[in-house]
PDB file of N, CA, C and O in Angstrom:
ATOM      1  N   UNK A   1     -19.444  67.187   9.295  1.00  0.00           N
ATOM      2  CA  UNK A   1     -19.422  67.090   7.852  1.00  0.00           C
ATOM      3  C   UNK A   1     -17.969  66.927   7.394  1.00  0.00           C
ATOM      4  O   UNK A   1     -17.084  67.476   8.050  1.00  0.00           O
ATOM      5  N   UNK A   2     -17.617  66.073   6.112  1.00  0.00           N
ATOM      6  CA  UNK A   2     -16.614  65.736   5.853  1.00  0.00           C
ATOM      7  C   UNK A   2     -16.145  66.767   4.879  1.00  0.00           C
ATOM      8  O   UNK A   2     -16.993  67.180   4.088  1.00  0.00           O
ATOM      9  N   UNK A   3     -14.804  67.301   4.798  1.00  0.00           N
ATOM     10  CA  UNK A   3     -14.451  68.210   3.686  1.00  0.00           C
ATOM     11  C   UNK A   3     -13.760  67.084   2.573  1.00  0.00           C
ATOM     12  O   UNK A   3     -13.775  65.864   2.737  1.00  0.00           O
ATOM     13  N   UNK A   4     -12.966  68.030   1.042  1.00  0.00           N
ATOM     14  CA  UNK A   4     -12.585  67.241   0.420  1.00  0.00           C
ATOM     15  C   UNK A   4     -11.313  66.868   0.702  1.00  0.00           C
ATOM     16  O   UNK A   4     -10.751  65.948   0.107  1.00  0.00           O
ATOM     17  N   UNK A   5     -10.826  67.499   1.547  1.00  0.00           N
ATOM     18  CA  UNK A   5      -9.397  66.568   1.792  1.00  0.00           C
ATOM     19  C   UNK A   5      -9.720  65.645   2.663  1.00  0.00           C
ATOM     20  O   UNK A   5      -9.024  64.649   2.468  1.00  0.00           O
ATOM     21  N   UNK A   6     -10.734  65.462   3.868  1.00  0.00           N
ATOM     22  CA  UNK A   6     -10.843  64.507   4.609  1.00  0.00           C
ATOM     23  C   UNK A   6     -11.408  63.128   3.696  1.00  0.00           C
ATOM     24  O   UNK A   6     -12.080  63.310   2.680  1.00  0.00           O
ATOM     25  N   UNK A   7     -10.981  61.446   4.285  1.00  0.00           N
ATOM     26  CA  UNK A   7     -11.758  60.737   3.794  1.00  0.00           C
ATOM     27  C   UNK A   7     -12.620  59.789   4.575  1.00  0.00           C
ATOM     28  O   UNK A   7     -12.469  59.773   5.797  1.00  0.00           O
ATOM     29  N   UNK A   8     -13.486  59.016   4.033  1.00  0.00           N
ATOM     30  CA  UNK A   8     -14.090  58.421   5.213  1.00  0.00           C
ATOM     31  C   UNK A   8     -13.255  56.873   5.036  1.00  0.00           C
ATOM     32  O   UNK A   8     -12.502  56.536   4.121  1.00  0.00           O
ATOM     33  N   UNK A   9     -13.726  56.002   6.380  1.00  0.00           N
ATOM     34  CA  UNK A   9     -12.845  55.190   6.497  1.00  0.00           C
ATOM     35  C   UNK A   9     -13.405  53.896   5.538  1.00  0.00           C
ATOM     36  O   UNK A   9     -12.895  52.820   5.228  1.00  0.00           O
ATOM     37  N   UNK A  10     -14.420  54.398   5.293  1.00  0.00           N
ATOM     38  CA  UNK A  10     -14.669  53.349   4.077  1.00  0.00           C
ATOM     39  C   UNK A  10     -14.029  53.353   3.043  1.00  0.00           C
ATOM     40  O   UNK A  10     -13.813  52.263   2.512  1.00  0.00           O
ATOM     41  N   UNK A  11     -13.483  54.660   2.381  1.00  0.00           N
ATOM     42  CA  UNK A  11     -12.240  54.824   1.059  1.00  0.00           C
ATOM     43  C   UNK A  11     -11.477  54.500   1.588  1.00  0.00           C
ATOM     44  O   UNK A  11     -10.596  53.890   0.981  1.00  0.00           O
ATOM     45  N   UNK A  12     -11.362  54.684   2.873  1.00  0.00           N
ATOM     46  CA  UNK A  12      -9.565  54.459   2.849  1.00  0.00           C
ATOM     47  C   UNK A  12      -9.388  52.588   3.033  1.00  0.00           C
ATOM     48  O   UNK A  12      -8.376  51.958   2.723  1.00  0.00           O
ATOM     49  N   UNK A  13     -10.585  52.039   3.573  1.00  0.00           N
ATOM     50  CA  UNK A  13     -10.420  50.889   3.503  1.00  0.00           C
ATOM     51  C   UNK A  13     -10.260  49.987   1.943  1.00  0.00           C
ATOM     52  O   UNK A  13      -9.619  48.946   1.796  1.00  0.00           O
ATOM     53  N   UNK A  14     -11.042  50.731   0.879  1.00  0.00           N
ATOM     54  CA  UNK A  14     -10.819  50.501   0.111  1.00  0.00           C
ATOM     55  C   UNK A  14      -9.754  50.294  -0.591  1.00  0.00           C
ATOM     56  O   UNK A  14      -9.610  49.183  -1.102  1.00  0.00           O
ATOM     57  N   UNK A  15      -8.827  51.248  -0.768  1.00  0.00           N
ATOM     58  CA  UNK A  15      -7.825  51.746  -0.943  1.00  0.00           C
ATOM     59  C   UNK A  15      -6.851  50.203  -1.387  1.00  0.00           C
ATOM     60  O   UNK A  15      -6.155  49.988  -2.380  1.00  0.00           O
ATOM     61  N   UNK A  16      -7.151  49.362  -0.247  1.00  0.00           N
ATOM     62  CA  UNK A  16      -5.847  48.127   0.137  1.00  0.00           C
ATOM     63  C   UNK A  16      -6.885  46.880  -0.910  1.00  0.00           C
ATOM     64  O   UNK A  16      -6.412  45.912  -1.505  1.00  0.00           O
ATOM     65  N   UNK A  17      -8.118  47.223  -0.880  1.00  0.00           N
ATOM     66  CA  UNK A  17      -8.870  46.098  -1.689  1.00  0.00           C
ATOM     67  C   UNK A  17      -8.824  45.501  -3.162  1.00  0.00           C
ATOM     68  O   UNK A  17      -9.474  46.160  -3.973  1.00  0.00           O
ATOM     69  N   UNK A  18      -8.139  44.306  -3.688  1.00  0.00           N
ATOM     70  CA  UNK A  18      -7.677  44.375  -4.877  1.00  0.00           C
ATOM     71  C   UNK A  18      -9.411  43.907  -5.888  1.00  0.00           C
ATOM     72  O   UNK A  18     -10.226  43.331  -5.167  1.00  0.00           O
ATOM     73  N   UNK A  19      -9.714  44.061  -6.859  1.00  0.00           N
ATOM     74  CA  UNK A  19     -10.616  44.003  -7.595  1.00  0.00           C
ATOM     75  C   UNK A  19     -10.302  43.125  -8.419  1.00  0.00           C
ATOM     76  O   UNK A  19      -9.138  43.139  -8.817  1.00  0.00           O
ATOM     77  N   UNK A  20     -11.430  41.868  -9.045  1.00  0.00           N
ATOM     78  CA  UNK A  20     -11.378  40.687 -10.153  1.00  0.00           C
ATOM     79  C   UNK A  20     -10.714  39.527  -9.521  1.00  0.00           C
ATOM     80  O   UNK A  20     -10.138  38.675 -10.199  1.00  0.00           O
ATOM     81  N   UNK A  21     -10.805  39.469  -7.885  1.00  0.00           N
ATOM     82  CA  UNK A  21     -10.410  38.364  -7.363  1.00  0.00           C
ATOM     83  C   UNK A  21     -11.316  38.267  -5.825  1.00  0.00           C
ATOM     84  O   UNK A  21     -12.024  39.220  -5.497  1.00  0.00           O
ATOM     85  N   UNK A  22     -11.221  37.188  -5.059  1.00  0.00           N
ATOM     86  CA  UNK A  22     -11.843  37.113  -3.565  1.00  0.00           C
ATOM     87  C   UNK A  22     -10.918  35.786  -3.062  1.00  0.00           C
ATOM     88  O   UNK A  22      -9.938  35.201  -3.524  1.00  0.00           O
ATOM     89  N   UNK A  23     -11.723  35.641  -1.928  1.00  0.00           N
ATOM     90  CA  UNK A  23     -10.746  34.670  -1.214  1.00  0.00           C
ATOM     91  C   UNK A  23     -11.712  33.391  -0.862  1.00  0.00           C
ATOM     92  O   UNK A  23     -12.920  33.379  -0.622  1.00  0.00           O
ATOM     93  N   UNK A  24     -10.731  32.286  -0.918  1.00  0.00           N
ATOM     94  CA  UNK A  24     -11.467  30.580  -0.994  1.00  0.00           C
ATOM     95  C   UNK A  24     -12.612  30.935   0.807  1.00  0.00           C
ATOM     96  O   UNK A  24     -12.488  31.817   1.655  1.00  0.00           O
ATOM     97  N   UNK A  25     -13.496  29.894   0.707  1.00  0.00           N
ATOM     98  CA  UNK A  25     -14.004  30.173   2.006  1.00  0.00           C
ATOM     99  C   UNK A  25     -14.019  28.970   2.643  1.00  0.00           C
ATOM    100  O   UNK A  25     -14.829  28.646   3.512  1.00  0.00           O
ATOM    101  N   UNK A  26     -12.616  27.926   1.970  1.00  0.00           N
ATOM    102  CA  UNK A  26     -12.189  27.237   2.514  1.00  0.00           C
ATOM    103  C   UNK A  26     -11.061  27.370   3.057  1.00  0.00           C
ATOM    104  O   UNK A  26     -10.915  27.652   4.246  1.00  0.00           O
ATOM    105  N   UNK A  27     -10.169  27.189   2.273  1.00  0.00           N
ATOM    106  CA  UNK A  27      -9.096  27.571   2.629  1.00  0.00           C
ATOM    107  C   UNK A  27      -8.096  28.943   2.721  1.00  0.00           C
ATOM    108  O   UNK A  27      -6.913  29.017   3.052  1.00  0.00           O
ATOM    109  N   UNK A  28      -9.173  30.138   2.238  1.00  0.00           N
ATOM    110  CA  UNK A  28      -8.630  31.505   2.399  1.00  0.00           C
ATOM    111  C   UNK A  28      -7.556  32.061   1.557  1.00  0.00           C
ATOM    112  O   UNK A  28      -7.051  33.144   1.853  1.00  0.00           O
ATOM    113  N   UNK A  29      -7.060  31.188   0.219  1.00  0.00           N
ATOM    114  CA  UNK A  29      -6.496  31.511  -0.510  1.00  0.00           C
ATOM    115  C   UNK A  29      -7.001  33.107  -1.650  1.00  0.00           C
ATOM    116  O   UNK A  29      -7.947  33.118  -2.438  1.00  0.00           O
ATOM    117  N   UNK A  30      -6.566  33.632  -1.528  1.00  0.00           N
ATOM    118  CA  UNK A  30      -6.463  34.670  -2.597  1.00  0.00           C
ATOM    119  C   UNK A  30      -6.725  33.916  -4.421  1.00  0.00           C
ATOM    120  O   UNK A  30      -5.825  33.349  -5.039  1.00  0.00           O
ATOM    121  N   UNK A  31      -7.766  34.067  -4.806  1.00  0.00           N
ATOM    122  CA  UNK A  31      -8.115  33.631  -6.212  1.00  0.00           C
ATOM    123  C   UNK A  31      -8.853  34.475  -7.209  1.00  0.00           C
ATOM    124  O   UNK A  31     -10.017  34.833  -7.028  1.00  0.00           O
ATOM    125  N   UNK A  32      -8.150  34.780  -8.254  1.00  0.00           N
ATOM    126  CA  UNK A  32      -8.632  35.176  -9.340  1.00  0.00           C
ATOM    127  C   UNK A  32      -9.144  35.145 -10.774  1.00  0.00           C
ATOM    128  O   UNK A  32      -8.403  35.537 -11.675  1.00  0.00           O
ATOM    129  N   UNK A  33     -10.582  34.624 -11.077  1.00  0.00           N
ATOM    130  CA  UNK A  33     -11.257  33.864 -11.569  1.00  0.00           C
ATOM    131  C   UNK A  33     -10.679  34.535 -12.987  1.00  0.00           C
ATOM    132  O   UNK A  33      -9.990  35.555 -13.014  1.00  0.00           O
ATOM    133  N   UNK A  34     -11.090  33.770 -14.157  1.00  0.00           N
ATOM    134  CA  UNK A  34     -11.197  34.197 -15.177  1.00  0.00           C
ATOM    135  C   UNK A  34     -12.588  35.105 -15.386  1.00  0.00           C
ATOM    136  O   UNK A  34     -13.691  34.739 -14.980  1.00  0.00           O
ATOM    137  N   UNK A  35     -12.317  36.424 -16.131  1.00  0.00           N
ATOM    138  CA  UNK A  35     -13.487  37.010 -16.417  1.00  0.00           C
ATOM    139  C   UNK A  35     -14.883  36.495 -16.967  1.00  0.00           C
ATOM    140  O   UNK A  35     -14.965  36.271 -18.175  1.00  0.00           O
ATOM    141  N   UNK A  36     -15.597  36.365 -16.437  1.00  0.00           N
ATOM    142  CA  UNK A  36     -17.328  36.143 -16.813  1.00  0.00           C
ATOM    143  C   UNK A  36     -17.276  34.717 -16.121  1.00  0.00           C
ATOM    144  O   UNK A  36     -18.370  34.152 -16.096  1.00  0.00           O
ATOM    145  N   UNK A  37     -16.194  34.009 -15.543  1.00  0.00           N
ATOM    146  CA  UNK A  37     -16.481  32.543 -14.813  1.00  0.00           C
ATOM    147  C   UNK A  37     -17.759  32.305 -14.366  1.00  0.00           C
ATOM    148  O   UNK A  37     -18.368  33.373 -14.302  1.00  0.00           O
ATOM    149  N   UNK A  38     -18.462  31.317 -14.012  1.00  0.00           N
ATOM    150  CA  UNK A  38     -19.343  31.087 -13.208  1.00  0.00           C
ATOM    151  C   UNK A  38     -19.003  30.102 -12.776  1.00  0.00           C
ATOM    152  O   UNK A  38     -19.965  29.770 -12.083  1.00  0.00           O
ATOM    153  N   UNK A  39     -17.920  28.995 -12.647  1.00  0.00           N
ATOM    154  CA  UNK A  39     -17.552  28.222 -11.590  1.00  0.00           C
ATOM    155  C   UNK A  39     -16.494  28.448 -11.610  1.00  0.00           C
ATOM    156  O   UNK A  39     -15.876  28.993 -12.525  1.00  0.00           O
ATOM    157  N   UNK A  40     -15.925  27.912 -10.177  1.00  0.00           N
ATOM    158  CA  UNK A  40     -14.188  28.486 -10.193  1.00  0.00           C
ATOM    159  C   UNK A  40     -13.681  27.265  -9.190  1.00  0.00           C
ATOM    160  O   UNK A  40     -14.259  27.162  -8.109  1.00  0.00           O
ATOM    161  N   UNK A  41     -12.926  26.608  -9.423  1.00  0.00           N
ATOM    162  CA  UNK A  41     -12.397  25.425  -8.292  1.00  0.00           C
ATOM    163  C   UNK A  41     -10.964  26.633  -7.740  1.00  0.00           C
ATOM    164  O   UNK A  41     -10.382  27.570  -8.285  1.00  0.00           O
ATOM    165  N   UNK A  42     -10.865  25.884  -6.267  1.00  0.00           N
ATOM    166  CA  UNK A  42      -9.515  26.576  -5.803  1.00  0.00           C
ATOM    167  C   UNK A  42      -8.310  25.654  -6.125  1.00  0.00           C
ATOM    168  O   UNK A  42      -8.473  24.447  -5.944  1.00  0.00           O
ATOM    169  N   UNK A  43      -7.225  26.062  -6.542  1.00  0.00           N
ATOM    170  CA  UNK A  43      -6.250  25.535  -6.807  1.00  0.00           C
ATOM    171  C   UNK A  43      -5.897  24.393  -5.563  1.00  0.00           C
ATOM    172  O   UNK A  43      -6.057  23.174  -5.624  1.00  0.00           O
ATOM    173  N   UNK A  44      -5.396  25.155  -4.488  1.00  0.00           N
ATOM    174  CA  UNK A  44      -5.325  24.733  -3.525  1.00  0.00           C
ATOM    175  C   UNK A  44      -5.950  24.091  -2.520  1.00  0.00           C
ATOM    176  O   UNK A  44      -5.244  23.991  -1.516  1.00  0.00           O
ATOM    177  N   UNK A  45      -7.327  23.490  -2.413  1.00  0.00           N
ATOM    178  CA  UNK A  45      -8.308  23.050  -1.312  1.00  0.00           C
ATOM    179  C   UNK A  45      -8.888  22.086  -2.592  1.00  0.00           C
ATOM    180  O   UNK A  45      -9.236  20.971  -2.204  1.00  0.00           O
ATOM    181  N   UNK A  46      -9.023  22.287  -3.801  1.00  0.00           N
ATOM    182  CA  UNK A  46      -9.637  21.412  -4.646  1.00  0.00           C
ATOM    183  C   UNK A  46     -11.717  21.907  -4.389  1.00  0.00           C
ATOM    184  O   UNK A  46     -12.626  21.329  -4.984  1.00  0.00           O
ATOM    185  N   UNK A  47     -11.877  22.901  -3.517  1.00  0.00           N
ATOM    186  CA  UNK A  47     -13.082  23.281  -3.712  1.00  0.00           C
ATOM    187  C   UNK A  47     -13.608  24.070  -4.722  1.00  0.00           C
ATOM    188  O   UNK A  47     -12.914  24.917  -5.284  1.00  0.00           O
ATOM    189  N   UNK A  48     -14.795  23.867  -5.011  1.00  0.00           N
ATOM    190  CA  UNK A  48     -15.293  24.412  -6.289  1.00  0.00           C
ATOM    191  C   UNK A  48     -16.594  25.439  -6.288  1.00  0.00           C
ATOM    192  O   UNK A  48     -17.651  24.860  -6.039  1.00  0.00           O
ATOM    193  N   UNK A  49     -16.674  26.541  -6.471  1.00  0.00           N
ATOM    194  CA  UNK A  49     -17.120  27.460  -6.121  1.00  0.00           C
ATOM    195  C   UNK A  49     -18.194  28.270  -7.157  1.00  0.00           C
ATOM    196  O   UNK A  49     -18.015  28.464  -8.360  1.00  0.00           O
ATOM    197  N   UNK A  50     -19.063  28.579  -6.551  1.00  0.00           N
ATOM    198  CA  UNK A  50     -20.236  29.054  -8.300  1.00  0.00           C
ATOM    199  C   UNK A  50     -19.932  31.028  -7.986  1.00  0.00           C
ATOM    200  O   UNK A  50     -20.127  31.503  -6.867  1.00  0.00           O
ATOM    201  N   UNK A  51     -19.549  31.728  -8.944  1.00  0.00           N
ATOM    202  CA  UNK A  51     -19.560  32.945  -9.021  1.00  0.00           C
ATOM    203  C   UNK A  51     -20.474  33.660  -9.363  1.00  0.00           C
ATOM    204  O   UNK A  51     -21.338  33.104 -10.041  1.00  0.00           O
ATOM    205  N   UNK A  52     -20.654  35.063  -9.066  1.00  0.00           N
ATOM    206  CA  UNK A  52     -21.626  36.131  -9.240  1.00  0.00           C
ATOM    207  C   UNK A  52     -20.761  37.204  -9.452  1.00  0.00           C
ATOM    208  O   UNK A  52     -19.807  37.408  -8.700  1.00  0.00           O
ATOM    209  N   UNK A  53     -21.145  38.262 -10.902  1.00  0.00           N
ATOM    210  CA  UNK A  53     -19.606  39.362 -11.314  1.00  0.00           C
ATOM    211  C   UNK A  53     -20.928  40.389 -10.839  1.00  0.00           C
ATOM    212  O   UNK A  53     -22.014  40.415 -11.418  1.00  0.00           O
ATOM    213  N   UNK A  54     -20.622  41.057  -9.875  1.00  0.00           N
ATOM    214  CA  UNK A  54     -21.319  42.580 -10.185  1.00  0.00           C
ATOM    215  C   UNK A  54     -21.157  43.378 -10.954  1.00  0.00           C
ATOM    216  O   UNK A  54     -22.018  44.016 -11.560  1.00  0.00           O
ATOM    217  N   UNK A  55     -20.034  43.446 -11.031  1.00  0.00           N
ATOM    218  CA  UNK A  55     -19.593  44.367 -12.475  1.00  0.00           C
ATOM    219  C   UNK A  55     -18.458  43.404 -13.387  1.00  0.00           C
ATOM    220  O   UNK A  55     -17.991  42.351 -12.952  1.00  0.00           O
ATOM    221  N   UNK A  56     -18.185  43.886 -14.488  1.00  0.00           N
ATOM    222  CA  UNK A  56     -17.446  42.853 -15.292  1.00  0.00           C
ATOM    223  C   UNK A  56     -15.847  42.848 -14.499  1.00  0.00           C
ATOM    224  O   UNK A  56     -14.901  42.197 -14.944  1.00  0.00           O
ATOM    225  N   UNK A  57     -15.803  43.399 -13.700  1.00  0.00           N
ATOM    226  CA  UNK A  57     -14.290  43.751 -12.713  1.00  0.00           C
ATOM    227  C   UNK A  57     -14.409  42.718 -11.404  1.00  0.00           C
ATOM    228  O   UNK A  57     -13.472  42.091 -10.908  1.00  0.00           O
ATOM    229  N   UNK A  58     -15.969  42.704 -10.922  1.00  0.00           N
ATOM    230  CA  UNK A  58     -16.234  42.537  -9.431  1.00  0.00           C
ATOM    231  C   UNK A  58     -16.434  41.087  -9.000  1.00  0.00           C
ATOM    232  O   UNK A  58     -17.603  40.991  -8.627  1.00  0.00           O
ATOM    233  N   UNK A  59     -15.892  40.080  -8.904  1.00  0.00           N
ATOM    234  CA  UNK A  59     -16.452  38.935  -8.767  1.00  0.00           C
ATOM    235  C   UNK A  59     -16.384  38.551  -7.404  1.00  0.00           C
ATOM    236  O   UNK A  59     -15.450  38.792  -6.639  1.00  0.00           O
ATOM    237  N   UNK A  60     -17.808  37.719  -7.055  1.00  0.00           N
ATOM    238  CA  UNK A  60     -18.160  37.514  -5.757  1.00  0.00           C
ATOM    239  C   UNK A  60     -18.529  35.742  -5.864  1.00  0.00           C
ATOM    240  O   UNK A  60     -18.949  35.111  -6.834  1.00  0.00           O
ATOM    241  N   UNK A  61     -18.185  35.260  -4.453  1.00  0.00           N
ATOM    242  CA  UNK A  61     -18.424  33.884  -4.799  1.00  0.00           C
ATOM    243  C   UNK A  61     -20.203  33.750  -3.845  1.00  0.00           C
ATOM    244  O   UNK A  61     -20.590  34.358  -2.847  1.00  0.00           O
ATOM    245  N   UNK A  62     -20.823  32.829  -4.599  1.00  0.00           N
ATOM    246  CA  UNK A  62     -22.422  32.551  -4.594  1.00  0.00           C
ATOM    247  C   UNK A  62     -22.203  31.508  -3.773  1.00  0.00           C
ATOM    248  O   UNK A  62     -23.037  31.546  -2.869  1.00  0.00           O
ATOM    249  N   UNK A  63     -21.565  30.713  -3.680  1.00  0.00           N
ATOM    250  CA  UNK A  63     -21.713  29.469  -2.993  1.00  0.00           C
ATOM    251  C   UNK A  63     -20.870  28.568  -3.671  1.00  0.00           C
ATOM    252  O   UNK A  63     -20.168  28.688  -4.675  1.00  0.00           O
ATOM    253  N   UNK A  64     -21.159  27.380  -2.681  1.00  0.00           N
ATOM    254  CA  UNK A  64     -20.154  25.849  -3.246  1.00  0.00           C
ATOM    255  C   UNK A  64     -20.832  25.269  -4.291  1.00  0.00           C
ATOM    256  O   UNK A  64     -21.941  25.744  -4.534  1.00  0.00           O
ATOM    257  N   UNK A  65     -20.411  24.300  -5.012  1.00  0.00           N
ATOM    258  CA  UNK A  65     -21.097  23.850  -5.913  1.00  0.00           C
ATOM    259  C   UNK A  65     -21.510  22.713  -5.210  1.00  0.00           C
ATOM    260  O   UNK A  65     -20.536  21.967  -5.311  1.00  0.00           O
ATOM    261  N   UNK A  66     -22.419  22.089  -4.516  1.00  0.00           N
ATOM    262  CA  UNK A  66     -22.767  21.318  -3.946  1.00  0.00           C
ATOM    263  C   UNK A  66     -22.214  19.812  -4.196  1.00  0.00           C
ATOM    264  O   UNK A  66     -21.565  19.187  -3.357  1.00  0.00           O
ATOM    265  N   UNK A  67     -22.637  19.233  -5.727  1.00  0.00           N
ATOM    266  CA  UNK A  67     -22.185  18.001  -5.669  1.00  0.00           C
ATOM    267  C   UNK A  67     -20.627  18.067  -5.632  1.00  0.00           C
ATOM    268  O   UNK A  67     -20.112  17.140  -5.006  1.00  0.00           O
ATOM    269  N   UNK A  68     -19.680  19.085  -6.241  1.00  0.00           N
ATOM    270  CA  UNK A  68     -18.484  18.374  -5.984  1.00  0.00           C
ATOM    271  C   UNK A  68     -17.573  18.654  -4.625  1.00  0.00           C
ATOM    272  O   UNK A  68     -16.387  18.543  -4.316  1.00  0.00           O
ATOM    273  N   UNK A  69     -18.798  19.078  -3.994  1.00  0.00           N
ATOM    274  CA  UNK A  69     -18.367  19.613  -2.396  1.00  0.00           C
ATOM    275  C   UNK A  69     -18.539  17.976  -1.173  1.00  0.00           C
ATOM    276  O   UNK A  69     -17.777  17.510  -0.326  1.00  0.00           O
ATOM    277  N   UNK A  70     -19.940  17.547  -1.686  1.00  0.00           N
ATOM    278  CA  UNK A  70     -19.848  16.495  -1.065  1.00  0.00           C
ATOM    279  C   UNK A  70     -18.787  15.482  -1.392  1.00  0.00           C
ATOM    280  O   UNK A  70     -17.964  14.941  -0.655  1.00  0.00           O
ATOM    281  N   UNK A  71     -19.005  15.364  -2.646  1.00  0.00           N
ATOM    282  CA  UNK A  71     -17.984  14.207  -2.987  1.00  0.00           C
ATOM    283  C   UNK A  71     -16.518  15.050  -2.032  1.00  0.00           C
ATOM    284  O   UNK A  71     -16.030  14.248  -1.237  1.00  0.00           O
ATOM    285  N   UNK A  72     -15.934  16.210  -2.015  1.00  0.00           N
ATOM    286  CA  UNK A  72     -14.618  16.698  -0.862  1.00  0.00           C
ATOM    287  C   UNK A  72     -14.595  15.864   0.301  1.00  0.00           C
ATOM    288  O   UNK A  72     -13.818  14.975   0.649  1.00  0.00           O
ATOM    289  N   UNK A  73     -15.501  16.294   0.762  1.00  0.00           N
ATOM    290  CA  UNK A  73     -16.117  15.932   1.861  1.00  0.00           C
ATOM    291  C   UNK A  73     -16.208  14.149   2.332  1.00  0.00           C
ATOM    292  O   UNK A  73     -16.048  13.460   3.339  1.00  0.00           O
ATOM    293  N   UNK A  74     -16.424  14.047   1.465  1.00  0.00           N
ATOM    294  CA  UNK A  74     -16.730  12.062   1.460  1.00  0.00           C
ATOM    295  C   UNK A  74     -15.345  11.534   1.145  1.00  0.00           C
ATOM    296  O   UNK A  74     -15.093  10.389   1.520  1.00  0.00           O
ATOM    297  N   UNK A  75     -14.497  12.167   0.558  1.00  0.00           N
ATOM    298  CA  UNK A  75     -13.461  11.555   0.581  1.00  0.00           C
ATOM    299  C   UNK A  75     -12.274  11.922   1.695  1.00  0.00           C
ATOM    300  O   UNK A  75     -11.383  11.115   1.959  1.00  0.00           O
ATOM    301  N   UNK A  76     -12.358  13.062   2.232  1.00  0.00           N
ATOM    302  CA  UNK A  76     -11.958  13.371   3.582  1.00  0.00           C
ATOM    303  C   UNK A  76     -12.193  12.695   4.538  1.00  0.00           C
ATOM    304  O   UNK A  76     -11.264  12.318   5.252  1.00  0.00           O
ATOM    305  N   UNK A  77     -13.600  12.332   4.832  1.00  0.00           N
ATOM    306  CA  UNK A  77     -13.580  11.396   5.882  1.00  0.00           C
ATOM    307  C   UNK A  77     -13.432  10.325   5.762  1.00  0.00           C
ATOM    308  O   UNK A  77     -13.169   9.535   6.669  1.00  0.00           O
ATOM    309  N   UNK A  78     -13.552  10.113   4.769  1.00  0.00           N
ATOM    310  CA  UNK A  78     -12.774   8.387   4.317  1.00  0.00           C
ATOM    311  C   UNK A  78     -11.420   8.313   4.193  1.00  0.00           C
ATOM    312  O   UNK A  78     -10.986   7.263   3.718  1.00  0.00           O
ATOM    313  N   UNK A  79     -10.381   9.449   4.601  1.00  0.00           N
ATOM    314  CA  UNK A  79      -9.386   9.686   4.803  1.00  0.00           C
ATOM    315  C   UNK A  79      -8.768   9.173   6.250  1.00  0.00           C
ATOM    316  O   UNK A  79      -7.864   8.369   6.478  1.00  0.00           O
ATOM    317  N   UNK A  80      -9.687  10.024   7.225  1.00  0.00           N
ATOM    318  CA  UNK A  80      -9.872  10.260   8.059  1.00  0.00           C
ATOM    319  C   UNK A  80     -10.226   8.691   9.091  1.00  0.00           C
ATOM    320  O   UNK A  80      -9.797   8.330  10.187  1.00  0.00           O
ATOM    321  N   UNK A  81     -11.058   8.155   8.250  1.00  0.00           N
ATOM    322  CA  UNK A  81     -11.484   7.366   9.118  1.00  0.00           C
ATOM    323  C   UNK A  81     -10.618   5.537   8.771  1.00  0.00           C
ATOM    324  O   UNK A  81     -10.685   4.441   9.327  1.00  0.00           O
ATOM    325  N   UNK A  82      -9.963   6.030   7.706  1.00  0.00           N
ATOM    326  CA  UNK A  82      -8.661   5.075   7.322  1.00  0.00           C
ATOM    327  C   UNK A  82      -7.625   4.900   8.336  1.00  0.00           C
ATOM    328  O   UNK A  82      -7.082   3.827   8.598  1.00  0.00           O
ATOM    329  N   UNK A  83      -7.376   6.080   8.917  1.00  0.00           N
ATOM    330  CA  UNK A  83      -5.870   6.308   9.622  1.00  0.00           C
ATOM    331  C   UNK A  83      -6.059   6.117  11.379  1.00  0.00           C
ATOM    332  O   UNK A  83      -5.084   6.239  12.122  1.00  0.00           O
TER     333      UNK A  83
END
């Protein structure tokens, strides 16, 4: 059993976790949406991302936004297949 000075390693992991931001799951950038967003492009990768706030603090990313993911995608390999 845990006393109150002990903590578990789940607080303490917490501890380092910043809140009202997450990271691209492209490119792993650190991003912090505007409050109540529901889409969010990354600065950096140009991907575009649909949000979910658990709490008005907590934002979690739902997924890519599909069409402007393909179009990424289509123009990458047409990058790609230029060179």
């Amino acid at each position: 059993m845990t006393t109150a000075k002990e903590s578990s390693s789940t607080q303490k992991r917490a501890i380092h976790r910043t809140t009202g931001a997450f990271r691209c799951l492209s490119c792993f950038k650190h991003l912090s949406p505007p409050k109540g967003a529901t889409l969010y492009t990354c600065p950096k990768c140009d991907y575009e991302w649909r949000v979910a706030w658990f709490t008005p603090e907590e934002p979690r990313i739902r997924g890519p936004v599909w069409e402007s993911y393909e179009k990424l995608n289509q123009a990458k390999m047409a990058d790609k297949g230029e060179k």
